[in-house]
N, C-alpha and C positions, 0 to 999 in steps of 0.2 A: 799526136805523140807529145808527152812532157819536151817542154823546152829544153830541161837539163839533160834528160836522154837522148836527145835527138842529135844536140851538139855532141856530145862523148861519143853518138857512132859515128857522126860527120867527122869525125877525128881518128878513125878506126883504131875504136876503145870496143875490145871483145868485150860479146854478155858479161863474158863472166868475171871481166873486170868492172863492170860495171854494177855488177850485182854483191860483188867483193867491196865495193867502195861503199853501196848503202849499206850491206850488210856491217861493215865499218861506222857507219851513222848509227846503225841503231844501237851501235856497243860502245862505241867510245868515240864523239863526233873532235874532240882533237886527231886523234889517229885517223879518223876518214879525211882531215884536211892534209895530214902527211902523206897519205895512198894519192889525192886528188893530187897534191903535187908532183908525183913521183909521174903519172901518165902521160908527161911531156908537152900538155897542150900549150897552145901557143899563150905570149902571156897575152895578147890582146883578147884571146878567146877566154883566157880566164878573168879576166877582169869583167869582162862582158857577162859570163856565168853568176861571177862572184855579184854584179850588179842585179841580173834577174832574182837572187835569189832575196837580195835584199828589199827588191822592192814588191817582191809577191813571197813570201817565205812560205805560203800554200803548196809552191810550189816541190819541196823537197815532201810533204806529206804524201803529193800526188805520184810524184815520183815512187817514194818507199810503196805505198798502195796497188802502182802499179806492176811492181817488180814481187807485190805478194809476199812481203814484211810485213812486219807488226810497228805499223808509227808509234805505238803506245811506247815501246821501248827509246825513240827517238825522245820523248818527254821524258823519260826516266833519265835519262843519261843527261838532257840537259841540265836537268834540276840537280843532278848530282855534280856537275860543275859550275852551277851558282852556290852551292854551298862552300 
């Protein structure tokens, strides 16, 4: 199972908040880090997240991919907040 998934049910984060939170990634990934905040994880566990993600960022692809999103829209929204 994706690392990032795995942690959010270790933390009993429902599906469907977790498919709320990418579904947040792929539209507006400021707004997905206000939802990721708002689900109470602990901050050590968030730092720990915030650290996988940086150091594999495949990682939030795998994740989108496996929750049966379109990563494609995760690139669009990035690029639309690099401009």
């Amino acid at each position: 199972m994706n690392p990032i998934i795995a942690l959010l049910k270790a933390n009993n984060i429902s599906d469907e908040q977790i498919q709320s939170l990418f579904q947040a990634l792929t539209q507006n990934p400021l707004a997905a880090m206000a939802t990721l905040g708002q689900l109470g994880l602990p901050q050590d566990q968030l730092q720990q997240l915030m650290a996988q993600v940086m150091q594999n960022p495949a990682l939030i692809k795998e994740a989108v991919e496996t929750l049966g999103l379109d990563f494609s829209k995760v690139e669009e929204a990035k690029a639309k907040l690099q401009k």
